[in-house]
PDB file of N, H, CA, C and O in Angstrom:
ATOM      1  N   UNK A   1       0.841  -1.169   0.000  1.00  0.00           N
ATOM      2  CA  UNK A   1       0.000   0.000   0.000  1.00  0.00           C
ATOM      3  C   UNK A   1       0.892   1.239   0.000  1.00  0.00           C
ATOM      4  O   UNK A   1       1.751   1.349   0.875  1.00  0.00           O
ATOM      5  N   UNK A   2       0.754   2.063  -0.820  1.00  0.00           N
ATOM      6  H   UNK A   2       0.056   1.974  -1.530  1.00  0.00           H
ATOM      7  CA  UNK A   2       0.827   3.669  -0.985  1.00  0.00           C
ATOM      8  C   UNK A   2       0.228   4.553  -0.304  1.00  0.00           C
ATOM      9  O   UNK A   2      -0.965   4.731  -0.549  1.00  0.00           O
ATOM     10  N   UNK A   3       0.870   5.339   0.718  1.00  0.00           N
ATOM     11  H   UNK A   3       1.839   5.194   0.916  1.00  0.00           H
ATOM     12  CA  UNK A   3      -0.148   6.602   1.437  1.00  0.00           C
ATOM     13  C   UNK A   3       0.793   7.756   0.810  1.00  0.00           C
ATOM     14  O   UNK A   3       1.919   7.936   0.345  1.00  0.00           O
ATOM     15  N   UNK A   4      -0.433   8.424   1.111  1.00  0.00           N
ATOM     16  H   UNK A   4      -1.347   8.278   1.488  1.00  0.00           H
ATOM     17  CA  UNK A   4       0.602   9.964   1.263  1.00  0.00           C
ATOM     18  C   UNK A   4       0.978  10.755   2.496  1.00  0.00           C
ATOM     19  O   UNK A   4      -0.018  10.833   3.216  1.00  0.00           O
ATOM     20  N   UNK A   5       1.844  11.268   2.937  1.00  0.00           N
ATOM     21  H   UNK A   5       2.654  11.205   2.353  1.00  0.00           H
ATOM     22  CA  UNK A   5       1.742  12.009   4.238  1.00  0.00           C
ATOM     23  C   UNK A   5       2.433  13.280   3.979  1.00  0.00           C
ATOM     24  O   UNK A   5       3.207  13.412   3.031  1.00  0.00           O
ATOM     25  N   UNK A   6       2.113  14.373   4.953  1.00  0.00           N
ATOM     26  H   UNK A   6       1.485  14.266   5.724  1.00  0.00           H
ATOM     27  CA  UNK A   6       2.946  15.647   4.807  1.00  0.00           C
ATOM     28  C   UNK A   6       3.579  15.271   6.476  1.00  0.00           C
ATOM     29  O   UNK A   6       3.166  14.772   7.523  1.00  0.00           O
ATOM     30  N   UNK A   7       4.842  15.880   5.915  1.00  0.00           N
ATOM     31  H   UNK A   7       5.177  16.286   5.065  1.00  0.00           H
ATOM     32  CA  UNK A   7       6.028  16.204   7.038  1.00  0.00           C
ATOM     33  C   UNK A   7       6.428  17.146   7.264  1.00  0.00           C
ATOM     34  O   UNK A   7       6.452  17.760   6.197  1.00  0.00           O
ATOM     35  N   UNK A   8       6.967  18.009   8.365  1.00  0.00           N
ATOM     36  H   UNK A   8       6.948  17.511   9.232  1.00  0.00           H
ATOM     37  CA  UNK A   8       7.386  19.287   8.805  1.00  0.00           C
ATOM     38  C   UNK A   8       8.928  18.845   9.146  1.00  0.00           C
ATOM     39  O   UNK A   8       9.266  18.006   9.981  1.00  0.00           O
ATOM     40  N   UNK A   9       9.790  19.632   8.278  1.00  0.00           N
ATOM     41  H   UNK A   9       9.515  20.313   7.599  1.00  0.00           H
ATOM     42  CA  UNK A   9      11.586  19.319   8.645  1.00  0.00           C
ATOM     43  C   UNK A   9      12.234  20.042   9.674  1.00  0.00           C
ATOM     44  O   UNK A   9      13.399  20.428   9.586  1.00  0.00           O
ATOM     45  N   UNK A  10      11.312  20.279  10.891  1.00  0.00           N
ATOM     46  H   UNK A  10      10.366  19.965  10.963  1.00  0.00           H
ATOM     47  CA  UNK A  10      11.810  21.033  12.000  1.00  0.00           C
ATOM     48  C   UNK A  10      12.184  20.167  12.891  1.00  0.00           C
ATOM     49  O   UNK A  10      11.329  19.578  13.551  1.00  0.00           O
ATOM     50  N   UNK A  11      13.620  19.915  13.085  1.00  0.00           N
ATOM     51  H   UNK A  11      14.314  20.394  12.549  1.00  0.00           H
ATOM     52  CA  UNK A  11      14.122  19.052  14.080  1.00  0.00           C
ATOM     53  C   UNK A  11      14.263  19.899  15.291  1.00  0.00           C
ATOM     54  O   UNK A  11      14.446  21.109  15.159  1.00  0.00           O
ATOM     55  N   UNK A  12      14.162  19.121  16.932  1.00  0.00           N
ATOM     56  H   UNK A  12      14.013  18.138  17.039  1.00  0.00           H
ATOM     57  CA  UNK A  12      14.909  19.648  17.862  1.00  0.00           C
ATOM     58  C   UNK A  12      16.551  19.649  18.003  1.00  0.00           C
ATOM     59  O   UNK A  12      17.340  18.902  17.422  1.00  0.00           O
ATOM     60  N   UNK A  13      16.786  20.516  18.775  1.00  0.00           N
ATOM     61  H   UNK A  13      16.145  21.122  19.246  1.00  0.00           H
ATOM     62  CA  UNK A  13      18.729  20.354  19.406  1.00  0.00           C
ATOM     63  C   UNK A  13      19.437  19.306  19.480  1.00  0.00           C
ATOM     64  O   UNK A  13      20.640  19.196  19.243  1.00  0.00           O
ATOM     65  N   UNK A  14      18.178  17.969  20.044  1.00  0.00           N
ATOM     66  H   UNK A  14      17.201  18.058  20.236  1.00  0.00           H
ATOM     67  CA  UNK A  14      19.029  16.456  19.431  1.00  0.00           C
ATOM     68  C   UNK A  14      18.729  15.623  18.297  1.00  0.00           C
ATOM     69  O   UNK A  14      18.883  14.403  18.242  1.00  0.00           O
ATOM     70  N   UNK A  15      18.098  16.706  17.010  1.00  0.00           N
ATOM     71  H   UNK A  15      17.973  17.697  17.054  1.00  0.00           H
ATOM     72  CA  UNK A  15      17.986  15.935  16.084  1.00  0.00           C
ATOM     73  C   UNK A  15      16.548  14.990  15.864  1.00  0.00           C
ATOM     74  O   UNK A  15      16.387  14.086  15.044  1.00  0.00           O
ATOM     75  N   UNK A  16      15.683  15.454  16.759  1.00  0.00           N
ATOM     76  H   UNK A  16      15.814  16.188  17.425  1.00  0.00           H
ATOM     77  CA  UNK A  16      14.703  14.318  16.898  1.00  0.00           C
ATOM     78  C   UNK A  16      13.106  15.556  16.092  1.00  0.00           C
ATOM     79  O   UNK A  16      12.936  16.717  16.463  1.00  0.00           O
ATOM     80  N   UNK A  17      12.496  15.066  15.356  1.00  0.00           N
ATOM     81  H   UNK A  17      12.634  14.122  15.054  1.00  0.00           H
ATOM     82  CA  UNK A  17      11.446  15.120  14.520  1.00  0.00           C
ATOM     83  C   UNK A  17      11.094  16.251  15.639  1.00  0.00           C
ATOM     84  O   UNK A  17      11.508  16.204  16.797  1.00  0.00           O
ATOM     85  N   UNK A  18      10.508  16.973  15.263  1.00  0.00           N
ATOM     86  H   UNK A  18      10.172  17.012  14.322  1.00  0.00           H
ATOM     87  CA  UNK A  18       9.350  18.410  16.156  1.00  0.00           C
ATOM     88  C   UNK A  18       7.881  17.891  16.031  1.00  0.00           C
ATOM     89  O   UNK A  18       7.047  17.490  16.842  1.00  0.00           O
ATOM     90  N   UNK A  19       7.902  18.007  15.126  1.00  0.00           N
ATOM     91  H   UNK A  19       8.580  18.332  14.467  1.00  0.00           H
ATOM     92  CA  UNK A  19       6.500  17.580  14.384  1.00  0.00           C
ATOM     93  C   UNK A  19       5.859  16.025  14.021  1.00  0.00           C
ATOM     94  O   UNK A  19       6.344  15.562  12.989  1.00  0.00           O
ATOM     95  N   UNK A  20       4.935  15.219  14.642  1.00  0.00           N
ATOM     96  H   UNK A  20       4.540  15.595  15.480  1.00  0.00           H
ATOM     97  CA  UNK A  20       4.488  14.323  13.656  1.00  0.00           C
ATOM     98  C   UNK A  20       4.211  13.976  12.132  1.00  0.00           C
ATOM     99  O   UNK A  20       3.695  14.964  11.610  1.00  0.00           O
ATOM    100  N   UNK A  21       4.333  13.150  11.413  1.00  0.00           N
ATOM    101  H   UNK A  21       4.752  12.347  11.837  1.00  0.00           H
ATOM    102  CA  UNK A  21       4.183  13.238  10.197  1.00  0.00           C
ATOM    103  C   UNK A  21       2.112  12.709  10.263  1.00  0.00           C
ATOM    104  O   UNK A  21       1.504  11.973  11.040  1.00  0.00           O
ATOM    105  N   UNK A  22       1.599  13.611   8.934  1.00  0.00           N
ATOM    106  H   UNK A  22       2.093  14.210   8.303  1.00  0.00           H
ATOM    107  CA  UNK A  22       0.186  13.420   9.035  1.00  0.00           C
ATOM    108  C   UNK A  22       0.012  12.448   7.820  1.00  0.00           C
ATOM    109  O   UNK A  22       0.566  12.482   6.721  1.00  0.00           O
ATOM    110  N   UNK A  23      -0.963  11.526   8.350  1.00  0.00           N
ATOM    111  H   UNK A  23      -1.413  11.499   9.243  1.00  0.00           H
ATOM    112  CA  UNK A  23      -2.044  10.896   7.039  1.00  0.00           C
ATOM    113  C   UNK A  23      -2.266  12.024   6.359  1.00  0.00           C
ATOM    114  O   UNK A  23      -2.450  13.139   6.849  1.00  0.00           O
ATOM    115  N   UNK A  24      -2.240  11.596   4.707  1.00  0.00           N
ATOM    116  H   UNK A  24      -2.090  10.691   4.310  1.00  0.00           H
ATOM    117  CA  UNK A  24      -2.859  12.543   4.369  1.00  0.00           C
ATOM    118  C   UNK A  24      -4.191  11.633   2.496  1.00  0.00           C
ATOM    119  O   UNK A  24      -5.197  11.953   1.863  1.00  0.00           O
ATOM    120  N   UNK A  25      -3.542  10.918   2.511  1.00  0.00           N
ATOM    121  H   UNK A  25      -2.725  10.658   3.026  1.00  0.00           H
ATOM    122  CA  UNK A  25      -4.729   9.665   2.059  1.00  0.00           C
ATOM    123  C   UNK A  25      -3.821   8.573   1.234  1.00  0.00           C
ATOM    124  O   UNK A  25      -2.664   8.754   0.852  1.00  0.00           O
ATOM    125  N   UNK A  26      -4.690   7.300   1.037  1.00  0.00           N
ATOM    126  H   UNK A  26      -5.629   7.154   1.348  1.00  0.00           H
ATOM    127  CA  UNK A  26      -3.944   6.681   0.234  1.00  0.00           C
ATOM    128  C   UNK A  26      -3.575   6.522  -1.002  1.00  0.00           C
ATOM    129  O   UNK A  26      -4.352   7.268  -1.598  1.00  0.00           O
ATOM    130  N   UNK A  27      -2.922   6.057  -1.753  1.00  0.00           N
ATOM    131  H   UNK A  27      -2.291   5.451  -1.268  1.00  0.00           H
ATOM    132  CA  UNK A  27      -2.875   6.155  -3.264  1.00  0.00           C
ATOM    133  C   UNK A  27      -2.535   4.715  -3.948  1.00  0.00           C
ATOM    134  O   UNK A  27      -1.558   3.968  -4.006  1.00  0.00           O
ATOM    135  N   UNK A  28      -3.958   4.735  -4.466  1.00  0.00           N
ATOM    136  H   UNK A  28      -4.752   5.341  -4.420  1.00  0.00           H
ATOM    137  CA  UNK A  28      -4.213   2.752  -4.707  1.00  0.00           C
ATOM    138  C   UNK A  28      -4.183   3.131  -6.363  1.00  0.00           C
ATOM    139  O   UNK A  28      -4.457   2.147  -7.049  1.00  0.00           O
ATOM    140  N   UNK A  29      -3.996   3.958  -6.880  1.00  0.00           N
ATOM    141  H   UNK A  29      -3.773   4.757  -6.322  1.00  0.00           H
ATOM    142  CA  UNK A  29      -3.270   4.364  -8.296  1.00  0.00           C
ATOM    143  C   UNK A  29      -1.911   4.154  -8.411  1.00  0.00           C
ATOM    144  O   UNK A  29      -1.348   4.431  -9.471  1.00  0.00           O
ATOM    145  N   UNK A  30      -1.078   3.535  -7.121  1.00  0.00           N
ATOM    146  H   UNK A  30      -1.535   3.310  -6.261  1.00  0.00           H
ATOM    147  CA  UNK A  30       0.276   3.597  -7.337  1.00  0.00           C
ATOM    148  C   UNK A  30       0.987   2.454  -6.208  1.00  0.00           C
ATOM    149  O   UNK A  30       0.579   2.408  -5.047  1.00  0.00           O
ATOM    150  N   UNK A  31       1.952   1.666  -6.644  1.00  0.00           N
ATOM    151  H   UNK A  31       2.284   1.703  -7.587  1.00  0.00           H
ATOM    152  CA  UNK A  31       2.585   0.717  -6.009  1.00  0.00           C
ATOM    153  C   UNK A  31       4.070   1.183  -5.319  1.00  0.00           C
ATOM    154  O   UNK A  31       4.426   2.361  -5.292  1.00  0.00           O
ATOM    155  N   UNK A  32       4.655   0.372  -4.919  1.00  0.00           N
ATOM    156  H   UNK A  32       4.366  -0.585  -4.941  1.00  0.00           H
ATOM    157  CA  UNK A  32       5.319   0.546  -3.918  1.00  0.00           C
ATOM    158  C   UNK A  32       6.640   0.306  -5.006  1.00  0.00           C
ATOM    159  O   UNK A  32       7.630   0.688  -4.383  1.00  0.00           O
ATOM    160  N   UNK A  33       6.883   0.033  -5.794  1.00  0.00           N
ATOM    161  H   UNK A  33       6.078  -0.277  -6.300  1.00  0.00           H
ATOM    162  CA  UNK A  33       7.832   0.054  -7.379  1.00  0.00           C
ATOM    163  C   UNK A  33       7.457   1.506  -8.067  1.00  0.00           C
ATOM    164  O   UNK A  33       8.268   2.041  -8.823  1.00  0.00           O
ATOM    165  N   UNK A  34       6.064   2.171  -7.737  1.00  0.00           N
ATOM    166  H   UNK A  34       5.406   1.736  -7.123  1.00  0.00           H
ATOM    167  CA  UNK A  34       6.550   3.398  -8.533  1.00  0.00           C
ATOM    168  C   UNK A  34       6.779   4.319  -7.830  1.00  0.00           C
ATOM    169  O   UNK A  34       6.253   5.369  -8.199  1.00  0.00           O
ATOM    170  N   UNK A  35       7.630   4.381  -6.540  1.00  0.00           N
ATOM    171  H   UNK A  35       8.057   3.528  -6.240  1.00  0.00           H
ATOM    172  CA  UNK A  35       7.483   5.198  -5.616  1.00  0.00           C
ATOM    173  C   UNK A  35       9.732   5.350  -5.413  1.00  0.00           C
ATOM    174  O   UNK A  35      10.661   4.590  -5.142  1.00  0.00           O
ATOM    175  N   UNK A  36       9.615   6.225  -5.624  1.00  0.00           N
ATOM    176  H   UNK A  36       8.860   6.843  -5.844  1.00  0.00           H
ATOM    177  CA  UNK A  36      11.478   6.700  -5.442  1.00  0.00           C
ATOM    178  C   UNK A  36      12.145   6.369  -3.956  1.00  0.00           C
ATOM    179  O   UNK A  36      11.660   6.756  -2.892  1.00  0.00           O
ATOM    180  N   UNK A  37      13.302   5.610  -4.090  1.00  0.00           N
ATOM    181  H   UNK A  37      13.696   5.297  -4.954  1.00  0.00           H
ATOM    182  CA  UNK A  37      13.954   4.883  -2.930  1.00  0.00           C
ATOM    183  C   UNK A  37      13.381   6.337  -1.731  1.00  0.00           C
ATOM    184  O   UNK A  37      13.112   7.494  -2.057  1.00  0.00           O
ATOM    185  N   UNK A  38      13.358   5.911  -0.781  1.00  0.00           N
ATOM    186  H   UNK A  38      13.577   4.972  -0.516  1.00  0.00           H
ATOM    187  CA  UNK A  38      13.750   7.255   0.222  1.00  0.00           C
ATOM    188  C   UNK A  38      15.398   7.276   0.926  1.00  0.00           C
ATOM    189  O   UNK A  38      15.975   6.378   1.540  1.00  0.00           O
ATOM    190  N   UNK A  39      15.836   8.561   0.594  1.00  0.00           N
ATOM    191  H   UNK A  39      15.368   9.290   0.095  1.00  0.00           H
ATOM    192  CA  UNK A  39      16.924   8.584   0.995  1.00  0.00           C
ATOM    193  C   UNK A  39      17.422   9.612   1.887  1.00  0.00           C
ATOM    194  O   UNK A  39      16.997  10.758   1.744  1.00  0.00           O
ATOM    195  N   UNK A  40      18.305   9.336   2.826  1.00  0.00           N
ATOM    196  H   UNK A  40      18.650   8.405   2.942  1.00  0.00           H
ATOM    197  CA  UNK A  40      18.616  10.134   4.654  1.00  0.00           C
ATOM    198  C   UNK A  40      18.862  11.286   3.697  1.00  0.00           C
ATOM    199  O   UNK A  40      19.230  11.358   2.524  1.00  0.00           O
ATOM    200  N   UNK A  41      18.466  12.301   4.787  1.00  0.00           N
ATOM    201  H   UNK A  41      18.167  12.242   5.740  1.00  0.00           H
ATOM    202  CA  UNK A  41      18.693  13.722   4.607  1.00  0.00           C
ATOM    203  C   UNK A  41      19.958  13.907   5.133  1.00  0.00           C
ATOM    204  O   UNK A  41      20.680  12.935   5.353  1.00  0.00           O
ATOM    205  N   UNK A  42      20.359  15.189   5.390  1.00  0.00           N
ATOM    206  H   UNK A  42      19.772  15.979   5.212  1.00  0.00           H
ATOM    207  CA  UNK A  42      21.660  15.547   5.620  1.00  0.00           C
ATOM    208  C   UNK A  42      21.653  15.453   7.230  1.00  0.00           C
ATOM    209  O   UNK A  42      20.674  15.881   7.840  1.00  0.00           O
ATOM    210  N   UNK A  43      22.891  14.820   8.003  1.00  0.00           N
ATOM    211  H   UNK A  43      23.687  14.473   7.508  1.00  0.00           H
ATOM    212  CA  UNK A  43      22.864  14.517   9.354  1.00  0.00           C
ATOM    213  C   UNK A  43      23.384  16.276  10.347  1.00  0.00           C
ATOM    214  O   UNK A  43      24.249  17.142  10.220  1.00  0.00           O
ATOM    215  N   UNK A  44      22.350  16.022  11.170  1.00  0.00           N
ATOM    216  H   UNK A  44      21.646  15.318  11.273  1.00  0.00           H
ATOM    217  CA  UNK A  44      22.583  17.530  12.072  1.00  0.00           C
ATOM    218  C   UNK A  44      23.323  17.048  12.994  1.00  0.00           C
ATOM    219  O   UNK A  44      23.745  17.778  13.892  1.00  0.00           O
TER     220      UNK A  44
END
């Protein structure tokens, strides 16, 4: 299964997420092959 979610890139002082990431619906138009590797952001 495919969802979508929005994320907020506001980390705290140790690096740890600020924000939850939200549901934001699923996407059964699209598989888990058409979806781009996810790759680490830059380390704080």
């Amino acid at each position: 299964m495919v969802v979508e979610v929005g994320v907020d890139v506001a980390r705290d002082s140790t690096g740890r997420w600020r924000h939850p990431a939200r549901w934001h619906r699923a996407r059964p138009d699209l598989t888990p092959g058409d979806t781009p590797p996810i790759t680490p952001g830059p380390a704080i």
